[in-house]
Structures are given as structure tokens and as C-alpha cells.
N, C-alpha and C positions, 0 to 999 in steps of 0.2 A: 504493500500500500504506500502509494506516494500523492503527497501535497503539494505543490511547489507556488508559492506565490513569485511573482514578479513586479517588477513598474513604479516600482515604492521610488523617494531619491527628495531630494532639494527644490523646493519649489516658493517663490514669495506669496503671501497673502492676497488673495483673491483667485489664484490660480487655480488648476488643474491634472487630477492626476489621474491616471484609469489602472486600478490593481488588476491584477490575474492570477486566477491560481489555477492551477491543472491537475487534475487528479488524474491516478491511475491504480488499477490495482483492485478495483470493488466495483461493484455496479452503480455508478456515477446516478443515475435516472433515479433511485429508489432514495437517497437522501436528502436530508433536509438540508438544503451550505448556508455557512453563515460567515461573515465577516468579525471578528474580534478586532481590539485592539485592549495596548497598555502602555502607558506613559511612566514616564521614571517615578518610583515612587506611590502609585498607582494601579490597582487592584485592575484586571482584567477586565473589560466590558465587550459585552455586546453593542455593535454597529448596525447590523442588519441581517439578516436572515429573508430567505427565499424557498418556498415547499416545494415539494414534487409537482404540484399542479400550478406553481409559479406565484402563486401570492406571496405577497413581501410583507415585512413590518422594517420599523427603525428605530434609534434612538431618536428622542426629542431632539439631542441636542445635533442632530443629520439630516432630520427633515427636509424637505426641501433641496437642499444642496448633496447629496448624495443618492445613488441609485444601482442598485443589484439588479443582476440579471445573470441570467445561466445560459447554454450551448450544450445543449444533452449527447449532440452531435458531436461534441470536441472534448466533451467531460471537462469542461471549464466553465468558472462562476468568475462574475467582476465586480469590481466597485468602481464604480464613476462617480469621481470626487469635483464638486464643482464648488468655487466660491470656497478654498479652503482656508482658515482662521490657524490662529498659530496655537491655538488651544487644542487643534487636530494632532499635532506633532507626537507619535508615539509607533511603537512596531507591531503592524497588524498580519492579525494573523487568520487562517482560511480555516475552518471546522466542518467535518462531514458528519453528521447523526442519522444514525437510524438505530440500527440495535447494542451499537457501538459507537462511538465516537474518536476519528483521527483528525490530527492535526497536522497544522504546516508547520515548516521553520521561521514564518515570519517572512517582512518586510518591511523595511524605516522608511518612515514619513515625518520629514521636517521642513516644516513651515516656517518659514523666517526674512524677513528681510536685510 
């Protein structure tokens, strides 16, 4: 089983990022992905999450300016970070659930001018 995020890096305020994670190794279609993240300091949160039949939820604090979406076809889920704040700055990470849950090795996201 593999997770691999991508796309994470350096970006000023109000910019744009689009993560990637690609999974392999398990039946990609049957789980739930979600997006994590954790800032220094900072207990682990949920960002966003997307079901098998594609509804989403989010954090308040992503509303609006971020957006999950999956490629069942590619076994890959994203995050499209729009409008990102330097309070986003932390290393996120890709989670698969269903009867089990795998993780990625992450991705740094820094927000800074």
C-alpha cells in the first residue's frame, strides 16, 4: 500500500497550490480520502474528506477557498488550495479509510511572504 502526496512547496498569500496524492496498492474506489494536515506545534486536523459516491465536507476554516476531488481512474484524490492564508502553513497529509486506514508521508505547505 502506497500514498504518495505531491505539489506541497512555497507559495505567498493569496496564492495557489493543487496537492496530489496517489495511491496504490488497495482498491482506491471503495474508500473514503481525506486530506489532513499539522502545523508545528499543533495537533493533527482534518481539511477535507470526499466519499465513495463523491460528497465532500470541510473545515470551516477551508471553506470556500479549498476543494477535493478524486480520479477513480488514476487512484488519485487533490486538494485545490485557493486564496491560501499563512495560517494554512503546515505538512498535509492524504488518508484512505475504509476498514482500515493508510496514510501518506506528507507534504509542506508554506505560506509566507
Amino acid at each position: 500500500v502506497q500514498l504518495v502526496e505531491s505539489g506541497g512547496g512555497l507559495v505567498q498569500p493569496g496564492g495557489s497550490l493543487r496537492l496530489s496524492c496517489a495511491a496504490s496498492g488497495f482498491t482506491f474506489r471503495r474508500y473514503v480520502m481525506s486530506w489532513f494536515r499539522q502545523a508545528p506545534g499543533k495537533e493533527r486536523e482534518l481539511v477535507a474528506a470526499i466519499g465513495v459516491g463523491g460528497s465532500t465536507n470541510y473545515a470551516d476554516s477551508v471553506k470556500g477557498r479549498f476543494t477535493i476531488s478524486r480520479d477513480n481512474a488514476q487512484n488519485t484524490v487533490y486538494l485545490q488550495m485557493n486564496n491560501l492564508k499563512p495560517e494554512d502553513t503546515a505538512v498535509y497529509y492524504c488518508r484512505a479509510q475504509y476498514s482500515v486506514a493508510y496514510w501518506g508521508q506528507g507534504t509542506q505547505v508554506t505560506v509566507s511572504s
